[in-house]
Every structure is written in C-alpha cells, then in structure tokens.
KOLVOSE-834567 format. One record per residue (C-alpha): x, y, z; residue in three letters. Coordinates in steps of 0.5 Angstrom, whole numbers, plus 500, padded with zeros to 3 digits. Example, Ala and Ser with C-alpha at 12.3 -4.5 7.8 and 13.67 -1.06 7.14 Angstrom:
<mimis>
+-----+-----+-----+---------+
:  c1 :  c2 :  c3 : residuo :
+-----+-----+-----+---------+
: 525 : 491 : 516 :     ALA :
: 527 : 498 : 514 :     SER :
+-----+-----+-----+---------+
</mimis>
This chain:
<mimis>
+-----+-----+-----+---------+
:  c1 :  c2 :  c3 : residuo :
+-----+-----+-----+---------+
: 410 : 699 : 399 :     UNK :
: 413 : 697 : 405 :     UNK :
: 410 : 703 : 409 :     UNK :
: 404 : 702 : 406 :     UNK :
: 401 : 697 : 412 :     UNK :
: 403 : 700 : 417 :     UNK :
: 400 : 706 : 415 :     UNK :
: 393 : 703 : 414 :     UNK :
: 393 : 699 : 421 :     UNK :
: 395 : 705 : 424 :     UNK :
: 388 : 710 : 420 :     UNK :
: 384 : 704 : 423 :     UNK :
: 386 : 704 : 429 :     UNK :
: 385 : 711 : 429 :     UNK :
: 379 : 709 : 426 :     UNK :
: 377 : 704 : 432 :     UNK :
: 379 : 709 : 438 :     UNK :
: 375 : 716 : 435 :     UNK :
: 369 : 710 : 434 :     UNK :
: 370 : 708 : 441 :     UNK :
: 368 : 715 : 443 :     UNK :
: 361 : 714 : 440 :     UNK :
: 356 : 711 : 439 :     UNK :
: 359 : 708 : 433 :     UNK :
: 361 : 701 : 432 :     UNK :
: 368 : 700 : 429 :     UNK :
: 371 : 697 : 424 :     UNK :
: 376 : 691 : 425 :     UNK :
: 383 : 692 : 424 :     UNK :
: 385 : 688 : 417 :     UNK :
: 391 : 684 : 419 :     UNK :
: 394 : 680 : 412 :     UNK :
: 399 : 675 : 413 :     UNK :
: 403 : 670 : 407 :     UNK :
: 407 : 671 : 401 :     UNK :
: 405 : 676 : 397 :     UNK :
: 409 : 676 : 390 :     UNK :
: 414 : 670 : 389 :     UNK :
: 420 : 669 : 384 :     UNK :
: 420 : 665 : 378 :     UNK :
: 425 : 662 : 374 :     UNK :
: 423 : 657 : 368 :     UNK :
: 426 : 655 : 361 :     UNK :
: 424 : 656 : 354 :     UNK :
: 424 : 653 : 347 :     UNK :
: 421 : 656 : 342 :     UNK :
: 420 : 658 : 334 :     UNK :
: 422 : 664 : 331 :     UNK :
: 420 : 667 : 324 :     UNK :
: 423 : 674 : 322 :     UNK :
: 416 : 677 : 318 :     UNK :
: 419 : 679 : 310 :     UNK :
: 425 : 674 : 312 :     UNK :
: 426 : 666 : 309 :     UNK :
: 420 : 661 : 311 :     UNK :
: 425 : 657 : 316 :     UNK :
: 424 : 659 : 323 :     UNK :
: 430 : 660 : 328 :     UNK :
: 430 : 656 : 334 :     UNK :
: 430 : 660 : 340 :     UNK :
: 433 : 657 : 347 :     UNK :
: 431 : 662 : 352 :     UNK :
: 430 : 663 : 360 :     UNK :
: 425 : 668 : 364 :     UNK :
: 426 : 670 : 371 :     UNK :
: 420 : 673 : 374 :     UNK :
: 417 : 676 : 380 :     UNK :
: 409 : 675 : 380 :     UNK :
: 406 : 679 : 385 :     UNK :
: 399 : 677 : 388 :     UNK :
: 394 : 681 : 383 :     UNK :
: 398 : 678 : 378 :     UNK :
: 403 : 684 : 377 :     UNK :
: 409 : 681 : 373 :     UNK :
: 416 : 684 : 372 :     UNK :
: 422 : 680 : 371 :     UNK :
: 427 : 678 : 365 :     UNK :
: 428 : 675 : 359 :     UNK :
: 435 : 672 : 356 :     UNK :
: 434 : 668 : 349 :     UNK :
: 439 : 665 : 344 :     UNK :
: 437 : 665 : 337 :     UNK :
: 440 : 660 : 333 :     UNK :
: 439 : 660 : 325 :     UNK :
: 437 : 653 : 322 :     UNK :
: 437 : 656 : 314 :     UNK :
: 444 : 653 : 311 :     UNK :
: 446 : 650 : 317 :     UNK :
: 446 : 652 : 324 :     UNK :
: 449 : 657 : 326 :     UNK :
: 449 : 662 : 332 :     UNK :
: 443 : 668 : 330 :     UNK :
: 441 : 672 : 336 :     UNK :
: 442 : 673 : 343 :     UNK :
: 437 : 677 : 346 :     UNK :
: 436 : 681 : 354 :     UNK :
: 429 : 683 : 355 :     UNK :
: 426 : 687 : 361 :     UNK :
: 418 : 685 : 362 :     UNK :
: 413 : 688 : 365 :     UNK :
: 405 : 686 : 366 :     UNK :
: 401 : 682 : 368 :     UNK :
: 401 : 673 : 370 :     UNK :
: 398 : 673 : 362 :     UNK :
: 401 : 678 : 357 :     UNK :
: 407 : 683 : 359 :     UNK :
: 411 : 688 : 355 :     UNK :
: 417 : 686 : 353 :     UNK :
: 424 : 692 : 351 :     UNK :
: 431 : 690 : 350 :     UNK :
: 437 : 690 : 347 :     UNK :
: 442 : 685 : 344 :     UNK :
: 445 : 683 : 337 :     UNK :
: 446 : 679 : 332 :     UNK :
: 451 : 675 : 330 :     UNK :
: 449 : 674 : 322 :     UNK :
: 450 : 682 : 321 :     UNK :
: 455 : 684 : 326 :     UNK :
: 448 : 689 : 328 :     UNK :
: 447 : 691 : 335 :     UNK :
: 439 : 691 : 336 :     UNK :
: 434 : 694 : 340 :     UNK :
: 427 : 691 : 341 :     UNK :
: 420 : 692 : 343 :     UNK :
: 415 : 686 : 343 :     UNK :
: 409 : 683 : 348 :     UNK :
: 409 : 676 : 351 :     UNK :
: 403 : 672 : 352 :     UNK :
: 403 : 665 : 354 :     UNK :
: 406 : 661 : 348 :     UNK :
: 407 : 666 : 344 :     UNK :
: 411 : 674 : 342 :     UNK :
: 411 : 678 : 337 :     UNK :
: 415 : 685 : 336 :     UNK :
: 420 : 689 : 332 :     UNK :
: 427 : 689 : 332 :     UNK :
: 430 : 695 : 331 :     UNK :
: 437 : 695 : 328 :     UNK :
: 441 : 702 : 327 :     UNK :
: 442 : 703 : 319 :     UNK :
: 438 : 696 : 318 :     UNK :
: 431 : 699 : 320 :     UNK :
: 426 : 695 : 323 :     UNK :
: 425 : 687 : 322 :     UNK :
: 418 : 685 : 325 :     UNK :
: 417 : 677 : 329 :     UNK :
: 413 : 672 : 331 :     UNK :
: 415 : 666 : 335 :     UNK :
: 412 : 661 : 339 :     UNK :
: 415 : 658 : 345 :     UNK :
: 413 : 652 : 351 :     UNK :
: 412 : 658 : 356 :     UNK :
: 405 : 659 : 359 :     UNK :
: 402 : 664 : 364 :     UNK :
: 406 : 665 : 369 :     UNK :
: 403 : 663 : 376 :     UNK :
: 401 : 668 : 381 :     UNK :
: 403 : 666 : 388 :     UNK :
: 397 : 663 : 393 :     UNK :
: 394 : 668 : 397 :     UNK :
: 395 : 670 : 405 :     UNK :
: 392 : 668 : 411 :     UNK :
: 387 : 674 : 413 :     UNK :
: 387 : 675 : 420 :     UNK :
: 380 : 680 : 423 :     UNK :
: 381 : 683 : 430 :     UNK :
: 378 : 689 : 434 :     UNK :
: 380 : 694 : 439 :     UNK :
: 378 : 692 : 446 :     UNK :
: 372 : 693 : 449 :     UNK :
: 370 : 692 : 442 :     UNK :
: 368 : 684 : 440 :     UNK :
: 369 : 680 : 434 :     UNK :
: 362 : 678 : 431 :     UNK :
: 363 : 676 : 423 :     UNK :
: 367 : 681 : 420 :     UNK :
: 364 : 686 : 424 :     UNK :
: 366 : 690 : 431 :     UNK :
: 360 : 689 : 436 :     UNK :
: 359 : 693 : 442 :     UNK :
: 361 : 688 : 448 :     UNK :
: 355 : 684 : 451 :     UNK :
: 353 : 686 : 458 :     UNK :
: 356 : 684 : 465 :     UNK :
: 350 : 679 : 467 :     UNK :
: 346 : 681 : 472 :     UNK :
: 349 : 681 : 480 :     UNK :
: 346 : 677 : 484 :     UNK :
: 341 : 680 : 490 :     UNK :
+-----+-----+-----+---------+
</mimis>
C-alpha cells in the first residue's frame, strides 16, 4: 500500500510528459494529504442472552480496539468479559475476537472460555452498532447460539485529507484540468 502512491504519481508524471509531447493536455498530478486511517479504542456494556439457555441475560464488560481506514474499512479486536447474573453473579465467559469489515458491521472470529463449563470455546458472529449475534462452539458441547446488545455504536471513519492538484510545467492549472500556457504577450515594435 505504501508503494501504491508513489507508483501512481510517477504513471501520471509519465502521463504528463508523454502528453507534453503532443497536442494533448495533461492530466494533473493528484497530490492527497492527511490521516487516512485512525485507531480507536472505546468500552462497552452489554446484555447477553444464550439461544436455548435461561431467560436471564450475562452482563458482558468489553473493550474494542479498532483501525478505521478512510472508505470505512474496519479491523481490530474485541476482548469481553462475561459475567453470569443467574443464582448469583459469578464469572461466565472471557472472550478475544479479531473483527474485520467495515465502520457499521464487522465480522467477528475468536477464541475464549468458559468458566461455568471449564470448556475451551471458538466462535464466530457479526458486530453491528448496538448489536452481535453468532455461535459459540465447544469441543464436545456442540454449538451454543447468541444475541447480545451492547452500548457500542458505529465506529467513526477518520475525516478526510486535504487534496492538492498540481501540473507539470509549462503546463498551467485552470479548475482541475491542465491547460496549455497562455502566450507570451506581443513585443512591442
């Protein structure tokens, strides 16, 4: 990716000189500037409820560290602490996800344990804003379905960079396109 800039500026300088060489305008070279992902780390609450299990639901205490990129692209991880509410609290689950996706809805795959069983468990699930659901698979157990909302929105896209035109000289800047020079104004006689 980092190579990926260099390598267009230099085809559009290219670009330029070949058209420089005719009778064709050239196209400007695109210059962008700024923050183009940002890392974001936010805590969460959350109920959740195990499909086929008691009507009660565990309190989940999580935490989401993400990178957004700009176009929303998502990645980051997930680490949440479930704690069982039925006949007392005790501790439940503690879960590490990795998510992948996009600002609103990443996919979610991890591992954990729970305590209640002494189970080791590996799960995959989707992650929207205020809510997730997926499957929690136990060695032995089969798999255990689950919903949960939480107190986590989307997660923000950083803001944009600065775009900077510019075009290979004698050609001139006129908008966003590149114009021939004027002409030298008229000697005097």
């Amino acid at each position: 990716m980092k190579l990926l800039k260099p390598a267009v500026a230099g085809a559009l300088a290219v670009v330029n000189l070949l058209a420089q060489a005719g009778n064709v305008a050239p196209s400007p070279i695109v210059t962008v500037t700024g923050t183009n992902s940002k890392t974001e780390t936010r805590a969460y609450l959350g109920l959740n409820w195990t499909l086929g299990g008691t009507t009660t639901p565990e309190l989940v205490l999580g935490v989401t560290n993400t990178k957004v990129k700009t176009g929303g692209d998502t990645t980051g991880a997930n680490l949440a602490f479930h704690l069982n509410l039925t006949g007392g609290v005790q501790p439940g689950k503690l879960k590490l996800s990795y998510l992948d996706g996009d600002n609103d809805v990443q996919g979610e795959l991890g591992i954990g344990v729970n305590f209640l069983t002494a189970a080791p468990m590996v799960f995959l699930g989707l992650r929207g804003p205020y809510v997730a659901a997926g499957v929690d698979a136990y060695l032995g157990l089969g798999f255990v379905p689950y919903a949960m909302i939480h107190t986590s929105g989307s997660f923000d896209e950083p803001s944009g960079g600065t775009t900077t035109l510019s075009c290979l000289s004698p050609w001139v800047l006129s908008g966003s396109s590149c114009i021939s020079p004027p002409p030298p104004p008229p000697s005097p006689t």
